[in-house]
C-alpha positions in Angstrom: 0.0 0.0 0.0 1.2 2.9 -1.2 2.1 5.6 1.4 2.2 8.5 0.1 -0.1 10.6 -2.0 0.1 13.4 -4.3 -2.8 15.8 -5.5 -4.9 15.6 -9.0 -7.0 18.7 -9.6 -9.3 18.9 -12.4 -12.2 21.2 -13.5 -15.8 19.7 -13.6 -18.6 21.4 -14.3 -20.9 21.9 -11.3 -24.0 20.5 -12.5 -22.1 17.1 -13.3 -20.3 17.4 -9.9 -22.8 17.6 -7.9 -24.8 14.4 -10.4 -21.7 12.1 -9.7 -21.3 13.3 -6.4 -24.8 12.0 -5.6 -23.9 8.8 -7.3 -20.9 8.1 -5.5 -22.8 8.9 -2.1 -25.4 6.3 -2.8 -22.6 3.5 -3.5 -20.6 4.7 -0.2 -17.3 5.7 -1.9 -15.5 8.9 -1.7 -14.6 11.3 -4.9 -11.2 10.5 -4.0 -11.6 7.0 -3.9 -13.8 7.3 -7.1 -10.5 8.8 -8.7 -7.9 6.5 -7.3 -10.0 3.5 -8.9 -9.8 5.2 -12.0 -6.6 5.8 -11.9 -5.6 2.4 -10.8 -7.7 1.0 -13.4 -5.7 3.6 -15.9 -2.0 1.6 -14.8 -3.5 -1.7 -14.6 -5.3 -1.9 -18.0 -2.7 0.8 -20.1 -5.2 2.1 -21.4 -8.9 4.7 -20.3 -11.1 1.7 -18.5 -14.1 2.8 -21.4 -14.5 3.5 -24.8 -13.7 7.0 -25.5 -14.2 7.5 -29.7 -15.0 10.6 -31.7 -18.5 10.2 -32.9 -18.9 9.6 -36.6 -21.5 12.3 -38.6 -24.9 9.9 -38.3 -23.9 9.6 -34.3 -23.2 13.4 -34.4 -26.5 14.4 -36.6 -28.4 11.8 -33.6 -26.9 13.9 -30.7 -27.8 17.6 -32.3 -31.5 15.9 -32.3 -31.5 14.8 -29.0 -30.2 17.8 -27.7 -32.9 19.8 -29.7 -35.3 17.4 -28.6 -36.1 15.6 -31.6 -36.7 12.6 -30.0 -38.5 9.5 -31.7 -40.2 7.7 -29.2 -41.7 4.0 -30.1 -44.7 2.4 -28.7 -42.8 -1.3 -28.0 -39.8 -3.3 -29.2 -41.5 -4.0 -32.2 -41.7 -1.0 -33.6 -38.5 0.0 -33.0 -37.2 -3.2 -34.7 -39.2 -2.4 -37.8 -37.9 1.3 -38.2 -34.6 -0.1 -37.6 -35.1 -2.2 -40.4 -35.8 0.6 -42.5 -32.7 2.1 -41.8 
């Protein structure tokens, strides 16, 4: 166990703060703690623990809607499968 510690600052919005800090409450961890497992998931793996990719121009075009709030909303699974389909 390592001994000693140095400090990581970073900016974060306070909105998504405050929504992570919530989450974090609710599982009993700390936003230190939160960070350290990132970070020691970071050294073990090589590599960012998730998939972090630069959305292509349909993804892109999908997340202007959504944030416009064109939204298509489907009635069941079937429906969705069939406009899928069409795609």
């Amino acid at each position: 166990m390592e001994m000693k510690t140095k400090v990581v600052r970073a900016r974060v919005g306070p909105t998504v703060k405050k929504r992570a800090e919530k989450v974090l409450a609710e599982i009993g961890i700390s936003p230190s703690e939160a960070i350290n497992v990132f970070y020691k998931r970071i050294a073990v793996e090589g590599a960012i623990p998730f998939s972090l990719k630069v959305p292509n121009a349909t993804s892109r075009r999908a997340i202007a809607d959504i944030q416009k709030g064109k939204v298509r909303e489907f009635k069941n699974f079937d429906e969705f499968a069939a406009h899928i389909r069409t795609l």
